[in-house]
Steps between C-alpha positions, in 0.01 A plus 500: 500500500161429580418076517140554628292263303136561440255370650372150383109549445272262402202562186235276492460401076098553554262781348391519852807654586530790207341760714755422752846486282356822225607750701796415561599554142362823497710631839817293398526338798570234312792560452567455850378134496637206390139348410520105475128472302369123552189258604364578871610171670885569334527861587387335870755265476760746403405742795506168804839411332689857535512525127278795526474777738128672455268355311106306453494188691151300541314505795558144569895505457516807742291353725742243501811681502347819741829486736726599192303764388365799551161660293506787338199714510413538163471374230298156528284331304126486571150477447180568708273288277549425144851456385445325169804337478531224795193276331394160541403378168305166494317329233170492652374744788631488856199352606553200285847430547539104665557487851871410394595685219771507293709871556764611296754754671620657220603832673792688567421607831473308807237749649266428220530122483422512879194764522382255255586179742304688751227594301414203356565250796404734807197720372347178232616213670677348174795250574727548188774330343738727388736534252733765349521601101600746286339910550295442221096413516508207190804364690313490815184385431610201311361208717419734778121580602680887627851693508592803703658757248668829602643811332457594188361124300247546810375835377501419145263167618284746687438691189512213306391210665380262168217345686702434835390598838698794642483567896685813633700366789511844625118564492492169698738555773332862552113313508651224772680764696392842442862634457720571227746255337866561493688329245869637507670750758833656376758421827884591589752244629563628884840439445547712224236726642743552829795589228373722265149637650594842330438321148214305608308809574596617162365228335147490668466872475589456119226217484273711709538764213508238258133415566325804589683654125316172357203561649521856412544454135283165421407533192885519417545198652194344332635577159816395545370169606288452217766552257626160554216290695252333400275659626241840474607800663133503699565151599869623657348829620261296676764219672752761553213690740374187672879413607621697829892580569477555848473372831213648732399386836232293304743350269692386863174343657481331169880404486465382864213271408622362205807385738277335759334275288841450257657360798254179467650442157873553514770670742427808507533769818223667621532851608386630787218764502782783469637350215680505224821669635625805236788675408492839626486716257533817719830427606 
């Protein structure tokens, strides 16, 4: 009798994340998952608690929790420039906001409320009050001069924005530091990692071939999408090519950055110039 369970793999519930997850309908390695599909900060959650074995965590929680964990190569979440869907929305231009404004948090990832922290306290030299509310822009902006909106309601603002302000947070961090932004990296519990490396390589290599299938067959993916989002299949063609799924040595220098200055907001470790430490997918 065989009482190997499957692997417990997280899915991030985002469009940004289709072009990751497609192919791995189309290979049926899905059926060698058991996919948990939730909000960013949960799915992080999950992984620091040992509830799942592989999956996305935020940069911030790994940062956090880098002893436990090892990265996996690919995928990730990135952007070098435009993202369109880490935004601060504000009533009135950036230029105009008080010097203390009123920020709603109304994101489900810890990486974008705090690129957005930095942002606006570091680079403009605004000294918010914060608050958190719901992932939706009316929600957010009521009795609040901005709001820093992620995933998909941030996208839909960006193409939408009904006479709000919309600043790419993405755009910004690449202006102030000439590097790319990394959102999410995908990451292995050591322990688990030490147990059972065999499967781990299996399930990078299958999100390896996940991506480069999406990537292949785009306007697949693009279609599917549309069927059931609000939104135009140029506008997902479009954010589905700005978005980047792996980690190059630019996306480190930018990871590495982004943990510097994170550690002036919150506990985070910073890594040393060698860092992140991988699984080794060679083994």
């Amino acid at each position: 009798m065989n009482n190997a369970r499957r692997p417990r793999v997280g899915h991030i519930a985002f469009l940004n994340c289709m072009p990751i997850y497609w192919g791995l309908a189309r290979t049926g390695a899905l059926l060698e998952f058991e996919l948990r599909r939730d909000a960013p900060d949960e799915l992080s959650r999950l992984l620091v608690e040992g509830d799942l074995d592989i999956g996305p965590i935020t940069l911030v929680e790994y940062l956090k929790h880098a002893d436990d964990l090892l990265l996996i190569p690919d995928p990730a979440v990135a952007a070098d420039g435009p993202v369109l869907s880490v935004n601060l929305v504000s009533k009135v231009p950036l230029a105009d906001l008080p010097a203390e404004p009123r920020v709603s948090l109304a994101s489900f990832s810890r990486t974008g409320v705090l690129l957005g922290k930095m942002l606006l306290e570091d680079r403009y030299g605004r000294k918010p009050a914060y608050r958190v509310t719901a992932p939706d822009v009316d929600s957010a902006l009521d009795g609040a001069d901005a709001a820093v909106l992620i995933g998909d309601e941030a996208l839909r603002v960006h193409h939408d924005p009904q006479g709000n302000h919309v600043l790419d947070l993405a755009a910004e961090w690449k202006d102030w530091t000439g590097l790319p932004m990394v959102f999410a990296v995908w990451a292995v519990r050591r322990d688990y990692a030490e147990a059972h490396p065999g499967l781990v390589k299996d399930v990078h290599l299958a999100f390896r071939d996940s991506v480069r299938l999406s990537r292949a067959e785009i306007d697949a993916v693009v279609a599917s999408a549309a069927r059931w989002e609000p939104f135009a299949p140029a506008a997902l063609a479009e954010y589905f090519d700005r978005l980047q799924f792996g980690l190059s040595e630019r996306h480190l220098a930018g990871l590495r950055e982004f943990a510097s200055r994170a550690a002036r907001y919150t506990e985070v470790k910073d890594l040393s110039p060698e860092g992140p430490e991988f699984f080794d997918s060679d083994i």
